[in-house]
ChimeraX commands (.cxc) that place a marker at each C-alpha (Angstrom):
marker #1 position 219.16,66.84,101.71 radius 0.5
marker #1 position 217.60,69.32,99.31 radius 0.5
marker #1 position 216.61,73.12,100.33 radius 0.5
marker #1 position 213.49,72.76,98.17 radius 0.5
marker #1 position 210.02,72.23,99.87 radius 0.5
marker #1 position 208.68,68.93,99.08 radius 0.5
marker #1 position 205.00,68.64,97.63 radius 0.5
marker #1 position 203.71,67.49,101.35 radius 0.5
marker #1 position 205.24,70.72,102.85 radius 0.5
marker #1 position 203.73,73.55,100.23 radius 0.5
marker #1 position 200.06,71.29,100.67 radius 0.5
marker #1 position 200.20,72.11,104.31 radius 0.5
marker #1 position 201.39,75.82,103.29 radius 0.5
marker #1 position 198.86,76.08,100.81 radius 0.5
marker #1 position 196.02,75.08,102.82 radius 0.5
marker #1 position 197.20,77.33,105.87 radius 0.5
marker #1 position 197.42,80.11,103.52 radius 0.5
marker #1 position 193.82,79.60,102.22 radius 0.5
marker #1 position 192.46,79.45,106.03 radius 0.5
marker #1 position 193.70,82.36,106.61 radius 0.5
marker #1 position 192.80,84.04,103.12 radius 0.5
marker #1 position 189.22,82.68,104.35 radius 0.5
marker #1 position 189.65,84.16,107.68 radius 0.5
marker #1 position 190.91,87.65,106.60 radius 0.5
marker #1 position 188.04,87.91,103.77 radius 0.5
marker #1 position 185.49,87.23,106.64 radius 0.5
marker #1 position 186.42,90.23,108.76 radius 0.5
marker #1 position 186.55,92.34,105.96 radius 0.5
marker #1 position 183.17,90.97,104.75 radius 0.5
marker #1 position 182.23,92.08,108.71 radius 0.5
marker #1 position 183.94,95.11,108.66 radius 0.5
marker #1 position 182.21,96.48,105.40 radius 0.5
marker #1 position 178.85,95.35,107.01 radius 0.5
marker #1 position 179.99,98.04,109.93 radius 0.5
marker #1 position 180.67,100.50,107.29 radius 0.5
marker #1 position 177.53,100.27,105.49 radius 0.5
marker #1 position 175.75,100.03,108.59 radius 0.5
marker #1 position 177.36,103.39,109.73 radius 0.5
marker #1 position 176.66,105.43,106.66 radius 0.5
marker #1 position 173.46,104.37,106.96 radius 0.5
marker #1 position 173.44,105.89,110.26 radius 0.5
marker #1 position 175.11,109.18,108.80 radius 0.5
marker #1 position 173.43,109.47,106.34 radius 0.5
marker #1 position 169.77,109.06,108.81 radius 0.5
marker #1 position 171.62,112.35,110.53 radius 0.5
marker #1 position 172.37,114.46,107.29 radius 0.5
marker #1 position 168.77,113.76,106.72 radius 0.5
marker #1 position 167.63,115.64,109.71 radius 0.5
marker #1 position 170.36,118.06,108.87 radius 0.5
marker #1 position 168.25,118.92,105.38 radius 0.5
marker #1 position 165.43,118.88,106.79 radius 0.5
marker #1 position 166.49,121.73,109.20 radius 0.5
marker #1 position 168.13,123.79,107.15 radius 0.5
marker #1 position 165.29,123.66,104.53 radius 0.5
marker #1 position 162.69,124.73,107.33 radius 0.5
marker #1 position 165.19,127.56,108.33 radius 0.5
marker #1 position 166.02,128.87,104.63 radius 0.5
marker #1 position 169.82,127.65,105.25 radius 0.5
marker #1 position 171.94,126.77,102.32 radius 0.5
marker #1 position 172.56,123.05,101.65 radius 0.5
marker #1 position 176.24,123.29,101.73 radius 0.5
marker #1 position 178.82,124.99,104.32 radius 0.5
marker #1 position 181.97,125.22,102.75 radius 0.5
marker #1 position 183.83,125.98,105.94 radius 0.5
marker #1 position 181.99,123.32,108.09 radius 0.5
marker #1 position 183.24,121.01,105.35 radius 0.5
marker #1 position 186.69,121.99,105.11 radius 0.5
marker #1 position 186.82,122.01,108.82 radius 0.5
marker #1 position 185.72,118.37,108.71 radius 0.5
marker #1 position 188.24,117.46,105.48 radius 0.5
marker #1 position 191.08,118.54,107.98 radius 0.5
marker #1 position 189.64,116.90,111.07 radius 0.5
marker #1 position 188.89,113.18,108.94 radius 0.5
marker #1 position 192.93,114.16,107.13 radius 0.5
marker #1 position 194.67,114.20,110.90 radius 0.5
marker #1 position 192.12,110.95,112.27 radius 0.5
marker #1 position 193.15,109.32,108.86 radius 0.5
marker #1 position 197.23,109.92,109.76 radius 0.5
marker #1 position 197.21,108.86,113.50 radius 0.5
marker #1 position 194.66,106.01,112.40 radius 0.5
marker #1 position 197.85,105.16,109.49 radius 0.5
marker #1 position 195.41,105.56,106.81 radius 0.5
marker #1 position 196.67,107.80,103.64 radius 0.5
marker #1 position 195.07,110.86,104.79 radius 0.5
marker #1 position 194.37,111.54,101.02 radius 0.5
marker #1 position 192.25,108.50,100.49 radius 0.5
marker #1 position 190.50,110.00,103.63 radius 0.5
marker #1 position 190.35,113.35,101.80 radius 0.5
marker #1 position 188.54,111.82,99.24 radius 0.5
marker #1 position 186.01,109.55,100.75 radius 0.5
marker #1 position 184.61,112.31,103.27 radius 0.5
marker #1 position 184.28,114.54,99.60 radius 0.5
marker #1 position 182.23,111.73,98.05 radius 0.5
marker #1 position 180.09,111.79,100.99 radius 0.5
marker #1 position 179.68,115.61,101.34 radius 0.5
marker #1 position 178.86,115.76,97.99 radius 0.5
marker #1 position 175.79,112.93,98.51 radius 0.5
marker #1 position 174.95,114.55,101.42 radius 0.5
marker #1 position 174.73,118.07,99.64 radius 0.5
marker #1 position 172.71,116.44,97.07 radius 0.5
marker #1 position 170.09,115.43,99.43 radius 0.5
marker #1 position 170.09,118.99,101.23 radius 0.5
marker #1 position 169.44,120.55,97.56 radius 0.5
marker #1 position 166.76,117.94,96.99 radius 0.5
marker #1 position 165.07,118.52,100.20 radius 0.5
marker #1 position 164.87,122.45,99.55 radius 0.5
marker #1 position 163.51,121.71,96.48 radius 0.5
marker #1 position 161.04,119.77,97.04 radius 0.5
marker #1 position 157.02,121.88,97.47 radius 0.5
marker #1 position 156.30,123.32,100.76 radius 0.5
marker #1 position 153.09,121.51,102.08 radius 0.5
marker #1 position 150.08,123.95,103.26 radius 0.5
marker #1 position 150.31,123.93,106.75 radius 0.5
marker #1 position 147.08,121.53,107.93 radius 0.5
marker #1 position 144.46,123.56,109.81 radius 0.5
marker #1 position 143.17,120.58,111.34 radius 0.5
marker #1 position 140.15,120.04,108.88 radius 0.5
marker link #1:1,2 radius 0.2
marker link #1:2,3 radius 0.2
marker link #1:3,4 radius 0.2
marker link #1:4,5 radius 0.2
marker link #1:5,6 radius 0.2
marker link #1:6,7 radius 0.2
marker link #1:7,8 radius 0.2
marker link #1:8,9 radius 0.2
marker link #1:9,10 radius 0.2
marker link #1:10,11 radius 0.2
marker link #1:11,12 radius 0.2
marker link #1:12,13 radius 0.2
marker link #1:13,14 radius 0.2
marker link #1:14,15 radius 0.2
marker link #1:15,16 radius 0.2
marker link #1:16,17 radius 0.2
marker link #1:17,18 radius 0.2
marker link #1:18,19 radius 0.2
marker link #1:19,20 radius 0.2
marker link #1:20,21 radius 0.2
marker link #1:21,22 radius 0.2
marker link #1:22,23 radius 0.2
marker link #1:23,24 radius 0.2
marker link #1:24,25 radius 0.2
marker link #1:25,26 radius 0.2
marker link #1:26,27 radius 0.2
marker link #1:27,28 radius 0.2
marker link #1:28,29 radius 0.2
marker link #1:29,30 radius 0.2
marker link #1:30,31 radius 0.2
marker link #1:31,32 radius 0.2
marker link #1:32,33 radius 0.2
marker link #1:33,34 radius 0.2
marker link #1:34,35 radius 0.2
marker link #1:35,36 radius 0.2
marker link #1:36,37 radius 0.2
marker link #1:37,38 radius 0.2
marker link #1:38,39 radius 0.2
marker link #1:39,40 radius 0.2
marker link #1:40,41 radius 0.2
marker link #1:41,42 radius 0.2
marker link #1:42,43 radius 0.2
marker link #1:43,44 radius 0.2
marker link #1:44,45 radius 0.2
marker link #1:45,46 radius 0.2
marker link #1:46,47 radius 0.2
marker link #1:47,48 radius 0.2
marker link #1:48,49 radius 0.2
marker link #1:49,50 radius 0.2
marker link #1:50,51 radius 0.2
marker link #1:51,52 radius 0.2
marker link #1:52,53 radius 0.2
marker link #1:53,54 radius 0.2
marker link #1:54,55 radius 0.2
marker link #1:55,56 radius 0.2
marker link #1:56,57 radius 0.2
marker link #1:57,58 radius 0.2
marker link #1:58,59 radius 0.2
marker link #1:59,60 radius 0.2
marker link #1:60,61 radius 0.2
marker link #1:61,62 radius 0.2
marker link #1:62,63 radius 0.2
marker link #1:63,64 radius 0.2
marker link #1:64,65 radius 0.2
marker link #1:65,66 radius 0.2
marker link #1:66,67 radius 0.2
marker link #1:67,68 radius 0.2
marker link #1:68,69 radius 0.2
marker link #1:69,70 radius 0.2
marker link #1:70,71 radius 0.2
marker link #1:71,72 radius 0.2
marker link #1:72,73 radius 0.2
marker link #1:73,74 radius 0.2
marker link #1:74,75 radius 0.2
marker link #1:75,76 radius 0.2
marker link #1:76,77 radius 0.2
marker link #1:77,78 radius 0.2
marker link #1:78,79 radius 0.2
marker link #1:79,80 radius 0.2
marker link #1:80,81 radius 0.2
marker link #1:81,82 radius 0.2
marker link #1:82,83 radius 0.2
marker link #1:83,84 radius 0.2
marker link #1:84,85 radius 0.2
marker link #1:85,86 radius 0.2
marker link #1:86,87 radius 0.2
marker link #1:87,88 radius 0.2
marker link #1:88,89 radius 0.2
marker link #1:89,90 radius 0.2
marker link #1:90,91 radius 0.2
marker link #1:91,92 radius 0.2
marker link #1:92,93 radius 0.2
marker link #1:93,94 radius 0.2
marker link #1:94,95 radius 0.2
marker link #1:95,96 radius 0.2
marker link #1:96,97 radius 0.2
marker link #1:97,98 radius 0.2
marker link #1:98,99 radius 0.2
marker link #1:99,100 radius 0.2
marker link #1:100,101 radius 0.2
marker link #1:101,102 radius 0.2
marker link #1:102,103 radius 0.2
marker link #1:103,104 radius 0.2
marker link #1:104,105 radius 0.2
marker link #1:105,106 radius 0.2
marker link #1:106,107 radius 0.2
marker link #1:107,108 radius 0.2
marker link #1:108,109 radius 0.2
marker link #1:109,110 radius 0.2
marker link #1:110,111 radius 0.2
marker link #1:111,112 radius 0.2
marker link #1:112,113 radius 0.2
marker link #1:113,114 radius 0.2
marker link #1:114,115 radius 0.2
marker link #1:115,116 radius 0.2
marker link #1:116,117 radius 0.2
view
């Protein structure tokens, strides 16, 4: 009797290996649904953020909101078992998109109040 899988055996691996290759790429395919789904939903917030800030002459960035929320996303990111640097990172992608949008909302022309005519 030979140790070596016969061609019947690695079929039935193969094709269990591909279900669940299908199975895992289909909750990923979910999960970054969820995640584009949520930035959208972020990002809807930062919005009203800029929009604030703007009206009230506040800068578009807060450096020590933002580190505060670097180290807050860094410990979430090691009890969650996710490299807290890749955490790091992503959040500073998204500040900096979100600080874009603050600077382009200040910039943009104050509109004449309307007087009602």
């Amino acid at each position: 009797m030979s140790d070596q899988p016969t061609a019947e055996h690695s079929l039935v691996s193969d094709e269990e290996a591909l279900e669940r290759l299908r199975a895992l790429r289909g909750s990923i395919d979910n999960l970054d649904a969820a995640l584009v789904h949520l930035l959208a939903e972020r990002f809807k917030c930062t919005q009203q953020v800029g929009e604030l800030k703007a009206a009230h002459h506040l800068p578009a960035a807060d450096p020590a909101r933002e580190a505060d929320q670097i180290g807050r996303l860094r410990r979430l990111a090691e009890d969650a078992k996710l490299d807290p640097a890749f955490a790091e990172k992503f959040l500073n992608f998204i500040i900096d998109e979100v600080v874009r949008h603050h600077r382009a909302i200040a910039a943009r022309p104050k509109q004449a109040p309307n007087n009602g005519s």
